[in-house]
N, C-alpha and C positions, 0 to 999 in steps of 0.2 A: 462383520464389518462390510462385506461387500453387498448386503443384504441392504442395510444402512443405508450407505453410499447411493447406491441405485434409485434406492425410493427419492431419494431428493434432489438426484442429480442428472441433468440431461446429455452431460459431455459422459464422452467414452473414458473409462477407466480403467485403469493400470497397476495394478496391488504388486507389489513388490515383496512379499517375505520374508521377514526378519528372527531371529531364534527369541529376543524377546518380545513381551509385552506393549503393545501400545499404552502412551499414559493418559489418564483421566484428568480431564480439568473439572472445575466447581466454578457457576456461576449461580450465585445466592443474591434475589432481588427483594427488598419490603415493599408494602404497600406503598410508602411515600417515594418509589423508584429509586431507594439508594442499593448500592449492587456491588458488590464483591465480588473477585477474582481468587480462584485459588487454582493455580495453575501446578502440577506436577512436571520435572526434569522428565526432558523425553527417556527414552529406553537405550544405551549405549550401545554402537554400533561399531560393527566391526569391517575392518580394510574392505572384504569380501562386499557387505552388505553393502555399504558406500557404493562403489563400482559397480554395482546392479543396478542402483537408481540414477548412475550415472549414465548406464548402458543406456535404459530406458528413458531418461528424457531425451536422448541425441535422436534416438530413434522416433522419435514423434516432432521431431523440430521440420520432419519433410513436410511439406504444404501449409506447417502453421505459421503467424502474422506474427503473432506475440507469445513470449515467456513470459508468467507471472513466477516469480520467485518471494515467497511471502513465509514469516515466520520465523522463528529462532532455530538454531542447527540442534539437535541432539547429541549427548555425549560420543565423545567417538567420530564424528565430523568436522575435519578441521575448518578452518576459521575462511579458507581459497576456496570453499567447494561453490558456492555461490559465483564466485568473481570467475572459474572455470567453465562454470556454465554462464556467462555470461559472454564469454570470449567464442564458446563452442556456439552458440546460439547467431551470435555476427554472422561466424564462418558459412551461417547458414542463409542470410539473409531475415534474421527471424529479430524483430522489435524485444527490449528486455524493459521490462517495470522491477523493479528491487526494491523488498519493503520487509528490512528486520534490522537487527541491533547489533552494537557490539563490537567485534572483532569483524563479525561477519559484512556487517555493513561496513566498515573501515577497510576492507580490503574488496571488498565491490564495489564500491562508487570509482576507486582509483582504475577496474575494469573499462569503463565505461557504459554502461548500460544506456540505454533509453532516458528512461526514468526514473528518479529514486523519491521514494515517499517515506519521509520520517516524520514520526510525528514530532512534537516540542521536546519530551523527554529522550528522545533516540538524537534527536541534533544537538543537544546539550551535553551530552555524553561525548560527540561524535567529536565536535568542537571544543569540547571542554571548559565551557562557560554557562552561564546564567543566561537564559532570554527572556527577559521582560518586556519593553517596548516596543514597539511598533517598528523603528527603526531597529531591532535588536534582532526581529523577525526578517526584514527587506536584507538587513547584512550578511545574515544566518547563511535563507536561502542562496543569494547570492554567492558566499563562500563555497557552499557545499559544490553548487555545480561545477565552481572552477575545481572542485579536484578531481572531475574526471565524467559525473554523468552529462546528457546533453539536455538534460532538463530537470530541475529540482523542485516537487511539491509540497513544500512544508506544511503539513495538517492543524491546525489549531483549536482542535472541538467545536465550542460555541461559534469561536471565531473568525470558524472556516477556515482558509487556505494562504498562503502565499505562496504565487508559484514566478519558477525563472526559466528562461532558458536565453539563449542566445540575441542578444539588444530586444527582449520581451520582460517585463516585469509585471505581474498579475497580482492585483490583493480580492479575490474573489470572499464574498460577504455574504452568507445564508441569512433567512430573516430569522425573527427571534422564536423560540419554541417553548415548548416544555415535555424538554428530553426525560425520558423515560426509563431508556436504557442506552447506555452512549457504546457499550459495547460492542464493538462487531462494527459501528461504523468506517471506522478505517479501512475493512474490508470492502465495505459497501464503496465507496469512495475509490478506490484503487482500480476494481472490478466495473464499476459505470462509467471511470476515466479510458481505459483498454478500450469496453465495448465501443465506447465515444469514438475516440479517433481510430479503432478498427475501420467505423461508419462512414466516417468523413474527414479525417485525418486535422483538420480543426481543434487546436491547441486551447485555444481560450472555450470553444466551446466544451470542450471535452473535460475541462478544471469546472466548467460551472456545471456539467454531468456529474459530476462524480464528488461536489459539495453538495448537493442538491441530494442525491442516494446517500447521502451518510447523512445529512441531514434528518433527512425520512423516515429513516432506519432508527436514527435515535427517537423517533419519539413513540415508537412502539415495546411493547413490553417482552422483556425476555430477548434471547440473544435470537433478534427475526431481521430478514429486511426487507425494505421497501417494493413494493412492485411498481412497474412503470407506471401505472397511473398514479398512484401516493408519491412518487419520482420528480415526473412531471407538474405536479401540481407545487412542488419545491422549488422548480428548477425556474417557474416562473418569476420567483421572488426572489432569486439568486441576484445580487450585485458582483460588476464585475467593473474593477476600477486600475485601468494603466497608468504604473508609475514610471516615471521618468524623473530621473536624478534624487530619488529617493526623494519624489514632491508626486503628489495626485495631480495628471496629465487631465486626465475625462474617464468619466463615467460611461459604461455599457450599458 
């Protein structure tokens, strides 16, 4: 695993070890890019093992900007571990992005993090309703934020984004593709919104960063993403449209 990790990865790494096994997921793509997830329950963990990865993210919050916390918890991790490291992560002065499901997202947003990215299916869950329209979308986000983050990015696949934060309303709009693999862009999307306003702290610019890399992402084959140049060449065709009163203000 750390053999893995290294080859693909340029940030410093931190392996934590657990008594069991890491799980295997399955992503099964056709020629005509339709793609299947088969995703395996992580490895159940125990108080001990919890507490280690807890030691170790505190300990690397010194000189960093941002926590990304991404992913679903594994058995044995209760449902606050996320929402703790989000509180721990303040105390530090360090920015939090929050993007999972569940319980886990229901008791993290009420943290307050930075930012929280759900896609359509995770705020549906979160809220407990059906979102369909466009106004179903502006309400969503909106809701979400007020219950605790200081900015809310609703992912919409195709249909890009809508994002909130404080008297800001974003419907940012990628151009039309032919996704490939939609996989993984969420990730993409999350990771080019961070780098973004790591850069230049630039909110709207940083939502059309990081539809534009998930964008990109999807149209390549297999769980890949985008490099800066295939990024940027999205980012240019990025729409980015301020609402006010749940009506389109102006066009970016």
């Amino acid at each position: 695993m750390r053999r893995l990790l290294r080859g693909d990865c340029r940030f410093p790494i931190r392996l934590i070890n657990i008594k069991n096994e890491i799980r295997t997921n399955f992503t099964i793509s056709d020629k005509a890019g339709l793609t299947i997830k088969l995703n395996e329950f992580g490895p159940r963990m125990n108080r001990a093992e919890v507490a280690r990865v807890e030691r170790a993210v505190v300990n690397s919050l010194a000189g960093a900007t941002w926590l990304m916390l991404c992913g679903s918890l594994p058995p044995g991790v209760p449902a606050d571990f996320y929402s703790r490291l989000v509180k721990l992560a303040h105390r530090h002065g360090v920015k939090t992005l929050l993007d999972t499901d569940g319980d886990a997202l229901r008791d993290g947003v009420e943290a307050g993090p930075t930012v929280v990215v759900p896609n359509q299916q995770e705020a549906e869950r979160l809220l407990n309703r059906a979102l369909i329209t466009r106004m179903h979308f502006l309400e969503a986000a909106d809701r979400i934020r007020r219950m605790g983050p200081q900015a809310t990015i609703l992912t919409l696949g195709s249909r890009g984004a809508v994002a909130v934060r404080e008297r800001e309303t974003l419907e940012v709009i990628p151009p039309r593709i032919e996704a490939v693999c939609p996989i993984g862009a969420g990730d993409a999307l999350a990771a080019a919104f961070v780098w973004a306003m790591d850069r230049n702290g630039d909110f709207m610019d940083a939502v059309r960063w990081g539809v534009a890399a998930g964008t990109a992402s999807a149209r390549l084959p297999g769980v890949a993403f985008a490099s800066l140049t295939e990024t940027r060449e999205i980012y240019r065709q990025v729409e980015v449209r301020i609402v006010r009163d749940m009506g389109i203000e102006a066009n970016v």
